[in-house]
C-alpha positions in Angstrom: 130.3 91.4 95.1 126.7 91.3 96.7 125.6 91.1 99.7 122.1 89.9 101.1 120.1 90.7 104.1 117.1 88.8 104.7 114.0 89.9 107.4 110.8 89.6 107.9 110.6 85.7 109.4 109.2 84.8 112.2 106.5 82.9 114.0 102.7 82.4 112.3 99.7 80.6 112.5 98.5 78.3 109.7 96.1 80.4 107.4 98.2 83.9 108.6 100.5 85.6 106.2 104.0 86.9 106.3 106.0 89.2 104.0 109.6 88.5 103.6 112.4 90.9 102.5 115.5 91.2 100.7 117.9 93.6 100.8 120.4 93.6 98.6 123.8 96.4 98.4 127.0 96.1 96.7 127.0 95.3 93.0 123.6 95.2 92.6 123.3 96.6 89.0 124.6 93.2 88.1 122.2 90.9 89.5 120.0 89.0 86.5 117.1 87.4 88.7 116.4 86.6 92.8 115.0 84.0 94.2 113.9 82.7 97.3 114.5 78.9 98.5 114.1 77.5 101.6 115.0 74.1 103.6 113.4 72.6 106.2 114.6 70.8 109.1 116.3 67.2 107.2 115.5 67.8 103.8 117.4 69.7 100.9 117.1 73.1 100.0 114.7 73.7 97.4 113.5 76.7 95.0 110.6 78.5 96.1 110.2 81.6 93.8 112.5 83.6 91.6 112.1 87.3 89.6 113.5 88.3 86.8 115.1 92.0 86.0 112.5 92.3 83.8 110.2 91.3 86.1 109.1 88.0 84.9 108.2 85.5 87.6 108.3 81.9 88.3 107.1 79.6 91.2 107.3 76.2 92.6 104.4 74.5 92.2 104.0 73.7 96.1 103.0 77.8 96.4 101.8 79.0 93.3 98.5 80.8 94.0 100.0 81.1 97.6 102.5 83.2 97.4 103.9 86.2 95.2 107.2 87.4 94.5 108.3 91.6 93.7 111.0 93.8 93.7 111.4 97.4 93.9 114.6 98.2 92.0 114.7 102.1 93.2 115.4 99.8 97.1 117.2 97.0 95.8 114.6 95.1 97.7 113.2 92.2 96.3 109.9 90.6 98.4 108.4 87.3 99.3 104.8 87.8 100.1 103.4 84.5 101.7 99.8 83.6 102.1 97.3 80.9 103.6 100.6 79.5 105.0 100.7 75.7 105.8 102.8 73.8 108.5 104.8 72.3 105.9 106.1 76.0 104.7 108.1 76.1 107.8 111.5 76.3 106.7 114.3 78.7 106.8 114.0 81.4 103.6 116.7 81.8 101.6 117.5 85.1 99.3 119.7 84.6 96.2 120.9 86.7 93.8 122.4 85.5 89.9 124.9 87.3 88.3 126.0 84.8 86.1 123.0 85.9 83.4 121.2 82.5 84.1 123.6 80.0 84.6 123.4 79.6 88.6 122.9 81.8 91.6 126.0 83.1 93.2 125.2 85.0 96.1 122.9 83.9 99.1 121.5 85.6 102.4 121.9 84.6 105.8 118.5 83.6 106.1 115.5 83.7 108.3 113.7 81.5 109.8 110.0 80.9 109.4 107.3 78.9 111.6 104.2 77.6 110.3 102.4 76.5 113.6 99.1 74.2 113.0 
């Protein structure tokens, strides 16, 4: 099992930045890749950014440039550092964790909300 704390939402102005976090305890040597989705208020969830063990990365088109994705392994953290945030990046942020080596991810955060205001 893993489990997955999410901080770091909150309320921002458009052009402001915001760092979210990750925290992730249990089984954690097992986890293959995080990512971060998010879903906005009457649409589907969609995938945002994700980071491999290795430390590969990979980004939705809609925030490449925009925003960046780490981890620090020795804190089991993983990070979601937004930038030049729009209106339309208000959503609520999801963590996920894959321990499935690839096929899907299997644990998700509570998430936390973020506010884009124009």
């Amino acid at each position: 099992q893993v489990q997955l704390v999410e901080s770091g939402g909150g309320l921002v102005q458009a052009g402001g930045s915001l760092r979210l976090s990750c925290v992730a305890s249990g089984r954690t040597f097992s986890i293959y890749r995080m990512g971060w989705f998010r879903q906005a208020p009457g649409k589907e969830r969609e995938f945002v950014a994700a980071i491999w063990s290795g430390g590969s990365t990979y980004y939705a088109e809609s925030v490449k440039g925009r925003f960046t994705i780490s981890r620090d392994n020795a804190k089991n953290t993983a990070y979601l550092q937004m930038n030049s945030l729009k209106p339309e990046d208000t959503a609520v942020y999801y963590c996920a964790a894959d321990t499935t080596n690839g096929r899907r991810y299997d644990y998700w955060g509570q998430g936390t909300q973020v506010t884009v205001s124009s």
